[in-house]
N, C-alpha and C positions, 0 to 999 in steps of 0.2 A: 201175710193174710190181711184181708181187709175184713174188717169188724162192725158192726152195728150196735154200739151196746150201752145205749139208752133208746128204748121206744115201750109203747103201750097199744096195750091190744085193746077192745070196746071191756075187758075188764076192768080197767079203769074208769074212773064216773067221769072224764070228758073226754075219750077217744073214740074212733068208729071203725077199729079193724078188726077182723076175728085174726084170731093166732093162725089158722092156716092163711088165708092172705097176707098175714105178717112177713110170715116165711117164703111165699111163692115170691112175693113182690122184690125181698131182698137178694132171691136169687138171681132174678130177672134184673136185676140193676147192678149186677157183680160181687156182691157181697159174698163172703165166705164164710161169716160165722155171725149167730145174732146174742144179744141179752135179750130176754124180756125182762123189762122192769117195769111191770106194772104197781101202780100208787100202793103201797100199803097192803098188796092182795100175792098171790100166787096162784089163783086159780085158771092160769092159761097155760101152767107149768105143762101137765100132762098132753095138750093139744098142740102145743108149740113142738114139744118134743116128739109129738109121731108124725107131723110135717115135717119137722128135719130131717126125719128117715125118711121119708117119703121125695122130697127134694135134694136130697145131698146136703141135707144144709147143717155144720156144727152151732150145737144149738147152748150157751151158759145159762143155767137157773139164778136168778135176779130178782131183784125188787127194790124198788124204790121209797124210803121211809121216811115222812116226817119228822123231829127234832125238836124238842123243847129244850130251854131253859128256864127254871123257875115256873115251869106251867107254860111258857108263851113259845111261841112257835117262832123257829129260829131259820127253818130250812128243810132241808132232802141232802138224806144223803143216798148214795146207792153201796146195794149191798152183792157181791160176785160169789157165785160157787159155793152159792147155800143149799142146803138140804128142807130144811123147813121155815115158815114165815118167820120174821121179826116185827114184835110190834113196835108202831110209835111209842115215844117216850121220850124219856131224857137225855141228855147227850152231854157227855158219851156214856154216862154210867148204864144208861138201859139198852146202849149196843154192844153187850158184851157178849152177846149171843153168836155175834156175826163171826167173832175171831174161836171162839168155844167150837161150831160149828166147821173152823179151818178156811172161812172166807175172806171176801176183802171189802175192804171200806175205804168207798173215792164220793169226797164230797161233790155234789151235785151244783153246776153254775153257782158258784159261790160268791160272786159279787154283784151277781143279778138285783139292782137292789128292790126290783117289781117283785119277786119272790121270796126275797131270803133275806135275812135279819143276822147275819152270820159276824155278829162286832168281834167276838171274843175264838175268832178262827186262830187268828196265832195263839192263843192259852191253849187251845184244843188239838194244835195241829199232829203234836207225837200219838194222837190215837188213830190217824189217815195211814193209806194205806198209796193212794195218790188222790189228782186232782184234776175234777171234771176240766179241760183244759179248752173245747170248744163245743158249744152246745149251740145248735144249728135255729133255736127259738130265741133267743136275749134279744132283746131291741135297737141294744149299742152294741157296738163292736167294741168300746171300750171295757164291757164286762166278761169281754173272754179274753181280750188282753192283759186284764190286772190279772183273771187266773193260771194266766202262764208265767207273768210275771212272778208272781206268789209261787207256782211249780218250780220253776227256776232258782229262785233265793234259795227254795227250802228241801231242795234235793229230791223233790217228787217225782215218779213216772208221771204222763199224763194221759187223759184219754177222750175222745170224742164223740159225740153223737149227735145225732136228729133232734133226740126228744120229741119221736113224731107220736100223731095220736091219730094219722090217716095214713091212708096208701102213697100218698100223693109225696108227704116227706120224709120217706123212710130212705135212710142214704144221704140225704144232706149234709151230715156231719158223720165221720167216720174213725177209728182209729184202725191205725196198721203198726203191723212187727214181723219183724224176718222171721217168724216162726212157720213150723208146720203141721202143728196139734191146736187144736184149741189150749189145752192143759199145759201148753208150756204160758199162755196169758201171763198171769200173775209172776212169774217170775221177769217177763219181759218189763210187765210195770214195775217191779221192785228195783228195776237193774238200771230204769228209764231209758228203757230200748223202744220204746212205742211213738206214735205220731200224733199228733190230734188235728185232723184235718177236718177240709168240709167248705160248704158255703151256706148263707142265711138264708133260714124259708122267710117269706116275704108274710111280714107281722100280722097282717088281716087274717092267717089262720087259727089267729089266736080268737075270733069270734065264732069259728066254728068250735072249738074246745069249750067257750061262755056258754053256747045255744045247748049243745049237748050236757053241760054241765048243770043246765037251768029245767033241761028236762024238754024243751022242745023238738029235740031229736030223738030218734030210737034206734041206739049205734048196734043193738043187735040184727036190724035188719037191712041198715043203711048197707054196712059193709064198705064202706067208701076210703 
């Protein structure tokens, strides 16, 4: 299966896609199954979920969660095959939700150092579940290298995505696994039967996520 399983729908405060375009788009680009992980929220769960049906499309419930340490913000991790939100907090003690819940936890572009503050990943690493291994936004190439590197030492699955927040990058980064359920996923990452593939969306779309985040977009009508 090829997989989709980091992007953001306009629920997120700097994306522009509704959850039904989410879903049309990934079909139309061969994808077979998506996450939504949108920032901190879940409110695209239910919309994402009856364009699945409606497209053929397997659909994982996801989210994407801030991180602290000491109060300071450390990172994102993503959360797989959750039932209900988790909130930001601490890490890892206030993710303890996500395993209670039966889910999984794959730290998010982890050496991106534009985003993430992640110094104390090896103390933390025995609470991963795998590791975001290419993420289609990073700047360098050298920040999805060190995290396969890092998968590799440390006997992780890994996994890939877009990180898209538009139509336009949904599919650039991708994981695949010889399976043919959605729900064998997680065992595919635990076994590091999975791929982390993909190529870079081209950086300037990171000023569309600024514009919208700043408020001079209105990603519920753009739709883009």
């Amino acid at each position: 299966m090829k997989l989709e399983l980091h992007a953001h729908t306009f629920y997120s405060h700097d994306a522009i896609v509704s959850p039904e375009s989410f879903v049309k788009t990934a079909k139309m680009k061969g994808i077979d199954g998506v996450a939504v992980t949108d920032h901190d929220n879940i409110s695209a769960w239910k919309r994402v979920a009856a364009a699945g049906k409606k497209y053929g499309m397997a659909v994982i419930r996801g989210e994407e969660i801030h991180v602290y340490h000491n109060g300071q913000k450390i990172g994102e991790v993503i959360a797989y095959f959750i039932n209900e939100r988790v909130k930001p907090g601490e890490f890892p003690e206030d993710k303890d939700s996500i395993k209670e819940q039966g889910g999984l936890m794959v730290v998010a572009h982890p050496f991106d150092r534009f985003r993430n503050n992640f110094t104390m990943l090896e103390a933390y690493k025995k609470h991963l579940d795998g590791v975001e291994a290419f993420n289609a936004r990073v700047l360098l190439n050298s920040f999805n290298e060190k995290a396969r590197r890092f998968a590799q030492a440390n006997g992780f699955g890994v996994t890939g995505g877009s990180d898209s927040h538009c139509k336009y990058e949904i599919g650039h980064g991708r994981t695949e696994a010889d399976i043919s359920d959605i729900e064998e996923l997680p065992r595919a990452i635990k076994k590091r039967k999975t791929r982390a593939l993909g190529h870079k969306t081209n950086p300037l779309i990171h000023t569309l996520s600024t514009l919208t985040k700043l408020g001079f977009m209105r990603p519920k009508e753009l739709d883009i």
